[in-house]
N, C-alpha and C positions, 0 to 999 in steps of 0.2 A: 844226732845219729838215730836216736829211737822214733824221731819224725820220720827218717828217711825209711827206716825198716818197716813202719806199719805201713808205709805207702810201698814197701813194696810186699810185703804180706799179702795189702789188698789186692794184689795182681794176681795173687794166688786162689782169691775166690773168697779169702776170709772177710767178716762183716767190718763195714768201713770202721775208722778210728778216727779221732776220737767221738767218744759217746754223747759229748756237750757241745752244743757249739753255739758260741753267744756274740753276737753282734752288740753294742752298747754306741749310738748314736747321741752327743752330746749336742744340742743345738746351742750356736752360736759363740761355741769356746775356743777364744786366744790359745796357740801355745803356750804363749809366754806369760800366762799369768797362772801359769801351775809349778808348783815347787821343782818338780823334776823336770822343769824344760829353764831353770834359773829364778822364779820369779821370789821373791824374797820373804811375802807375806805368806802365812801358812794357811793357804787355800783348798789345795789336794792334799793330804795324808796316807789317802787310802790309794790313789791313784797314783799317787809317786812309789808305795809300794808294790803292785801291780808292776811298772816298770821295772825297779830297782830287782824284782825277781825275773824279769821278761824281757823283751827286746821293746825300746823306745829308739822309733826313727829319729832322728834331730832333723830331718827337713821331710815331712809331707804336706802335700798343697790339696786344694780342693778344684774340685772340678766347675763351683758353682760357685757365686755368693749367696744363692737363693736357696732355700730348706728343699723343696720338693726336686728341682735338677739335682741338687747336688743328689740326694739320695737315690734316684734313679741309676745316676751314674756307677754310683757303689752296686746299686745291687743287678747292672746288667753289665759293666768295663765299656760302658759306652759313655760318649760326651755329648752335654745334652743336643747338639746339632745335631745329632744322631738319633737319639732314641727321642726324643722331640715330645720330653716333659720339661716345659721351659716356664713356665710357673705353677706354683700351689694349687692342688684341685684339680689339673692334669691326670689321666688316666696311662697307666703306662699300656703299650700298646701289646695285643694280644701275641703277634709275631714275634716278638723278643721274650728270650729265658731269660726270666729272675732267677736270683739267688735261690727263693722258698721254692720253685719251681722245681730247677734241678736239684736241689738237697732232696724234694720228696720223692725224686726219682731215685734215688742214692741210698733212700730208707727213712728218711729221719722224718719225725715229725715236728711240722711245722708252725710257730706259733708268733703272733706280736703283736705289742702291745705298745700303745704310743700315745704321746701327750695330747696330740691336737687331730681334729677329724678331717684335716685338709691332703690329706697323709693316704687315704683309701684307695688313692688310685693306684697303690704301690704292692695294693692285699694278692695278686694273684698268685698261688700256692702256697700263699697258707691255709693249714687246717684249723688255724683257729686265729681272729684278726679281732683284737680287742681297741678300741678306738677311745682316744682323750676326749676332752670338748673345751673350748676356750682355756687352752694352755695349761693344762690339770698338772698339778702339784706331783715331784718326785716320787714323795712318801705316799700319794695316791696310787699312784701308779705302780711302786713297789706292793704295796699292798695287794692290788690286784695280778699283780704277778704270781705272790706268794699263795694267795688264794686258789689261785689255779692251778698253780705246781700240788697243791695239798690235794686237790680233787681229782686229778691225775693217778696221785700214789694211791688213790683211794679207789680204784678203778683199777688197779694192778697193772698202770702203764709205765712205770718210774723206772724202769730197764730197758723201753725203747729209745732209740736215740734221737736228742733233741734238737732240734735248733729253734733258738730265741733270736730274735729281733727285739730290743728293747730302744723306742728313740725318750730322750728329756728335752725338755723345754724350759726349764728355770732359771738358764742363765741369758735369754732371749728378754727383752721387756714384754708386758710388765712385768714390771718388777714384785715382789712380793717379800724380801727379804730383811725388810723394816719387823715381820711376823719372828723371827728366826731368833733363837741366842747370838748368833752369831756377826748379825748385823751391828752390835754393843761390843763386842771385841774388836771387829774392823774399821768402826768408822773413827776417823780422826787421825791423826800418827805424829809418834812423838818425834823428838829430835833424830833418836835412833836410827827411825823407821825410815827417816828421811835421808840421812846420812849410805842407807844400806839400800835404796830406792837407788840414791845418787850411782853410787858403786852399782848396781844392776845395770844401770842402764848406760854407762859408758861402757861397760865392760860386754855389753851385749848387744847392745844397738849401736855402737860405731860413734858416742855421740861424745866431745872433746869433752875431758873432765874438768878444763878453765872454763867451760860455758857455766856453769855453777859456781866459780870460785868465791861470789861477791853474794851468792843469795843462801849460801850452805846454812845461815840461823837462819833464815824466813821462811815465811810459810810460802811464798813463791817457790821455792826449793821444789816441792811435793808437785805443785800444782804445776809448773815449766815442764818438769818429769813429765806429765801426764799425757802433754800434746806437743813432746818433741821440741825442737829450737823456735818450730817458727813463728807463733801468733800471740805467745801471753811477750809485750813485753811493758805493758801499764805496773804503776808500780801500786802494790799490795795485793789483794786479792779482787778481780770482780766477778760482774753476776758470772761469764764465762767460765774465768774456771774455779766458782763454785759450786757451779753446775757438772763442771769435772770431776770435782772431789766427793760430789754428790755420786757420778756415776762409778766409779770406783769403787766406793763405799758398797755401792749397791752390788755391783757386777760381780765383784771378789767376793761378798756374803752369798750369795746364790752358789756360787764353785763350791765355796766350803758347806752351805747345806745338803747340795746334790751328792756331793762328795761322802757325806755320812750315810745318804741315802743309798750307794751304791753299794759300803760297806755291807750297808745292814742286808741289802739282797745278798752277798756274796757268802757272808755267815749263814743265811739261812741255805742257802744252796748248800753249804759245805753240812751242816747239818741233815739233810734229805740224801744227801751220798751222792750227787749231783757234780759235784767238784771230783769227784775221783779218776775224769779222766776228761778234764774239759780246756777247749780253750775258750778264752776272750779277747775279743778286739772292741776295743776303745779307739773312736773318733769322733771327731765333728764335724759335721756337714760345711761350716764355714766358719770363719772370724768374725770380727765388730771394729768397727771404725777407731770409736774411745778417742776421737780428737784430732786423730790422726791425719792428716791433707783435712785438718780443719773441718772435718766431719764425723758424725758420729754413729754412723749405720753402717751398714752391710751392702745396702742397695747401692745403686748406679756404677761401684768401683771395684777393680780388679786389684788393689796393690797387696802388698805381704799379710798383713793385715786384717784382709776380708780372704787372704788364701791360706794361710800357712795355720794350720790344723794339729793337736794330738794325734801320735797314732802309736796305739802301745798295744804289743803281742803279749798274752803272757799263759802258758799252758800251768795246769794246776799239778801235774805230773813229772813238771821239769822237765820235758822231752825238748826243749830249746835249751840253748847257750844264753845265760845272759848279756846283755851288751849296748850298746845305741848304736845302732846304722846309720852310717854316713850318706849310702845311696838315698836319692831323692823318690819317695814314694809319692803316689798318686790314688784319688778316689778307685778310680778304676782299675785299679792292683789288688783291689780285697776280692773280688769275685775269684779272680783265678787263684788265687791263696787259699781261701775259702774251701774252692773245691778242693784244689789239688792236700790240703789238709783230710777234708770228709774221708780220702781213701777212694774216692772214684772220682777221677778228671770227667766232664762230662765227652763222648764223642762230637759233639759238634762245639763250637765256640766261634760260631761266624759273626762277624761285626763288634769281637771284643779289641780293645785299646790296651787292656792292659798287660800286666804280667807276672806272674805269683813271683811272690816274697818269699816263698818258703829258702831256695839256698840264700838269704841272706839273714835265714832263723835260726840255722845252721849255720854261719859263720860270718854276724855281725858287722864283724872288723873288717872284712872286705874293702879293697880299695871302690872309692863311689866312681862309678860311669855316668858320663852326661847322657841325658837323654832329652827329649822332646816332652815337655809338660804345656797341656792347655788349657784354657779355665774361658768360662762362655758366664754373661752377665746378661738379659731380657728382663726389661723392665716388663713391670705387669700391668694391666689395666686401672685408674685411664689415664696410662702415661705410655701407652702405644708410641705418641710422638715422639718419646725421648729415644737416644740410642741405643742401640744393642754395643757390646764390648766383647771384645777377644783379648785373652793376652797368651801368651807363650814363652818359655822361659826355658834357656839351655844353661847348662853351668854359672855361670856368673850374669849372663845378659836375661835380659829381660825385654820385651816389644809388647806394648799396650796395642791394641788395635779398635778406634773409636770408629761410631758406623757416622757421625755429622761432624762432631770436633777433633781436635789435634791426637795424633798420636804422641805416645811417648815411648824412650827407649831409654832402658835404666841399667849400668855396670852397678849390680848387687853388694860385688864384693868392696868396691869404693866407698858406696852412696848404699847403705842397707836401710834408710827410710825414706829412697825413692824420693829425695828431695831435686834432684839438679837431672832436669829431665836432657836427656842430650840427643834430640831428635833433629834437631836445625842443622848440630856440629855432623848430624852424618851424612845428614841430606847435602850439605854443602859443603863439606869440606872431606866426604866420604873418604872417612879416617879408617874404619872396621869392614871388613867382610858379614861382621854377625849381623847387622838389621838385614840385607837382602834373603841372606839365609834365613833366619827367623820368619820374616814374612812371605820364603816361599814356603816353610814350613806348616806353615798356618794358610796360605791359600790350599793346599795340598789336602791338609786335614779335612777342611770342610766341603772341598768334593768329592771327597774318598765317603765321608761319615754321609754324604744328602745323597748318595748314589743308590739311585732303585725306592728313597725316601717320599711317599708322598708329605708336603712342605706344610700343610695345612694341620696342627698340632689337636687330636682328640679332647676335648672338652667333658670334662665332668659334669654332669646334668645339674647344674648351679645350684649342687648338694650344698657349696659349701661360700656360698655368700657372708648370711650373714657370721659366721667365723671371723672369716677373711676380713670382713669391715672391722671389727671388733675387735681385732688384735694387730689395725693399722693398714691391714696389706691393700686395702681400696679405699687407701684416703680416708684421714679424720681417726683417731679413736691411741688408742697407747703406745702404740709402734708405730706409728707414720711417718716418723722420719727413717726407718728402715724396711 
C-alpha cells in the first residue's frame, strides 16, 4: 500500500519515489541452485535473505539464453526480434527507450557498471557507464562501484536520485573459483549432502525417488543427480561426470563468492544512507545447461534450464508485502515495473511486451494467470549456419520452435525436464488444441515485434572482438562450449 501511495503522490507533482533504484544482473544463474528457490547447498545467504524480506517470483523465464538479448530485452520490454540485439557487441538501437533513458527523464541519475565490455551497446542514458574487461571479478567491480558512490557524496550529490545498473559475471565460465574460500567448503559432498541432493531433486524436479533407490551409498548418487535420469548409466564414476562434479563444485563456489560480494555492496549502501528508501531487483539474464539434454552451455537451447531465472523484489523500506508469486514473470516485465515504481510511468511505451509487476508487489498470493511467454536463441558468429530457436510457453505447455531441426512440444507440469518430447503424438494424432495455439502465438509475435523493423541488426564497430574470442563466444578459448 505505501507503493501504491507514492505512485499516487507522484501524480500529484511530488519528486518520484523511490530514491534508489538498483538493477543487479547475475550472468548466467540457475534458479534452482540458490537456497531460496529449494536448492540444498548453501550458496546464496544473502540473496535468500533479500527474498525472504521481499517478493521472490517462483517462475520467471528469460527472454534470451544469450547475455547481450537477454539484457536488452530487460531494459527496453521488447524481445529480441524486436529490438534486434541478438548477439554480444550489438548496439541497441537509437529509436528505442532504455531503462537509463527514461529513468533520466524521470530525474534520476544514471549509472553502470558492468563485468565485461561487450555490454556498451546497452550505455545509452547513462550518465556515467563504467565498463569490465575479460569477465572482471565481483569484488572488482563492487569496489568500483563503492568508489564512485564515495566521490559522488563528495561532490554533494548523495540526495539525488539513483539508478544503478550493476551486471556480474562469475558465475559464467571461466571459472575462477578454485581462488575463493569457498571453493574448499563445496567441492566434494558427504553422504548427507547426497542424501538431501537426492530429496531436492525428486521433490522438485519431478524425478521418481526409486531412480536412486540402489545407488543412495555411491558416489553415483551425486553425480546421476547432476544430469537428470538420462546419460550416467556406466557403473562408478567416469571422466563425464567427473567433469560434472567438477562443474558443480565450480558453478556453486562462484554463487556463494558473488553472493558475499553483493552483501558487502548492500552494507556499504546501507552505510552512505543509500538504502533508506530503495528498491532492488535481482535477476539473471539466463540459465546453464549443467548436463542437462546432455549439455552443458547456455548456447543453441531454449529448455527450463537456460530459461528459468531469479527474480527477487525486495524494497529496503518495506513498502511491499512479503511473499513468492505464483504469476509467471518475464524479462520484459521489469521496465514497466521499473518505471511504474520511479513514480513517473513514462508517456509513451510503444513496442513494450511487457507488464509491470507492481499489483503483484502488492498482493503476492494472487491467483497466477496464463499468459504468452517467448524466449528467442541466434547463434552468433561463425555459426551463422546453425539455427535460430523460438520457444513459447502458456501455462503448462511449452513449443520449442527450431528454424532447420525438429520441433518440440513439452506438458511442463508432467515432464518438468523436458525429457519426452510429444511433437509426433500431436502432429498425428492431434490430441491437444495447445501446439496450434502456441504456434499461432509465436507466428503472431514475430510479425507484430519485425513490423516497421528494418531486419539487418546494428553492428558495434568490432570494439569487441577480441573479448569475445577470449571468453569463447567466437570459437576456441574458456567458454566455447557456451
Amino acid at each position: 500500500m505505501l507503493v501504491l501511495g507514492l505512485l499516487l503522490g507522484s501524480c500529484s507533482g511530488q519528486e518520484p519515489a523511490p530514491k534508489t533504484l538498483v538493477v543487479v544482473t547475475l550472468d548466467t544463474l540457475r534458479a534452482d541452485h540458490m537456497g531460496c528457490y529449494g536448492y540444498p547447498r548453501v550458496t546464496s545467504p544473502f540473496l535468500d535473505r533479500m527474498a525472504a524480506d521481499g517478493v521472490r517470483f517462483r517462475e520467471a523465464l528469460a527472454a534470451s539464453s544469450h547475455t547481450a538479448p537477454a539484457h536488452a530485452s530487460i531494459f527496453t520490454s521488447m524481445l529480441p526480434v524486436g529490438h534486434r540485439v541478438l548477439e554480444n557487441g550489438h548496439r541497441l538501437r537509437d529509436e528505442f527507450d532504455s531503462m537509463a533513458e527514461l529513468l533520466q527523464e524521470a530525474g534520476y541519475e544514471t549509472a553502470a557498471f558492468t563485468s565485461v565490455g561487450f555490454l556498451q551497446g546497452l550505455d545509452p542514458g547513462f550518465d556515467h557507464f563504467d565498463s569490465g574487461d575479460l569477465a572482471t571479478r565481483a569484488d572488482d567491480v563492487v569496489d568500483r562501484v563503492e568508489l564512485w558512490l564515495r566521490r559522488r557524496a563528495d561532490k554533494g550529490e548523495a540526495e539525488r536520485p539513483l539508478f544503478l545498473w550493476l551486471h556480474f559475471y562469475d558465475v559464467h565460465q571461466p571459472f575462477h573459483s578454485t581462488e575463493t574460500e569457498y571453493f574448499a567448503e563445496l567441492a566434494g559432498c558427504s553422504e548427507q549432502e547426497k542424501r538431501e541432493f537426492i530429496d531436492y531433486v525428486t521433490e522438485t524436479r519431478g524425478v521418481p525417488r526409486s531412480f536412486f533407490d540402489d545407488v543412495v551409498e555411491s558416489d553415483r548418487s551425486f553425480a546421476r543427480f547432476l544430469d537428470s535420469p538420462q546419460y550416467l548409466e556406466n557403473e562408478g564414476l567416469d571422466d563425464g561426470e567427473k567433469l560434472l562434479l567438477w562443474l558443480y563444485d565450480n558453478y556453486d563456489a562462484e554463487i556463494r563468492f558473488l553472493d558475499g560480494e553483493l552483501e558487502r555492496l548492500y552494507a556499504f549502501m546501507d552505510q552512505a544512507g543509500l538504502n533508506r528508501d530503495a528498491f532492488w531487483i535481482f535477476v539473471a539474464d539466463h540459465g546453464q545447461g549443467m548436463g542437462n539434454h546432455d549439455f552443458l552451455g547456455h548456447d543453441l537451447h531454449l529448455y527450463q534450464e537456460q530459461l528459468r531465472v531469479p527474480l527477487i523484489v525486495h524494497h529496503t523500506a518495506g513498502g511491499i508485502d512479503n511473499g513468492v508469486v505464483k504469476h509467471v514473470a518475464h524479462h520484459v516485465d521489469i521496465l514497466p515495473t521499473v518505471m511504474e515504481l520511479s513514480g513517473r510511468p513514462p508517456k509513451r511505451s510503444a513496442g513494450w511486451t511487457g507488464v509491470s509487476l507492481l499489483p503483484l508487489l502488492s498482493e503476492p498470493r494472487a491467483k497466477p494467470k496464463d499468459r504468452f511467454i517467448f524466449s528467442q536463441r541466434r547463434n552468433p558468429p561463425p555459426d551463422w549456419i546453425q539455427e535460430s530457436v523460438y520457444a513459447v510457453q502458456a501455462g503448462r505447455y511449452k513449443y520449442i520452435a527450431r528454424q532447420r531441426s525438429a520441433d518440440e512440444f513439452y506438458d511442463l507440469e508432467q515432464d518438468p525436464l523436458e525429457l519426452n518430447n510429444l511433437i509426433l503424438d500431436q502432429l498425428v494424432e492431434g490430441t491437444s488444441s495447445e501446439l496450434p495455439l502456441l504456434r499461432a502465438a509465436l507466428v503472431n509475435m514475430i510479425a507484430e515485434a519485425q513490423a516497421g523493423v528494418v531486419l539487418e541488426p546494428i553492428k558495434d564497430a568490432d570494439g569487441h572482438v577480441e573479448e569475445l574470442s577470449a571468453l569463447g563466444y567466437l570459437g576456441g578459448g574458456a567458454g566455447a562450449d557456451d
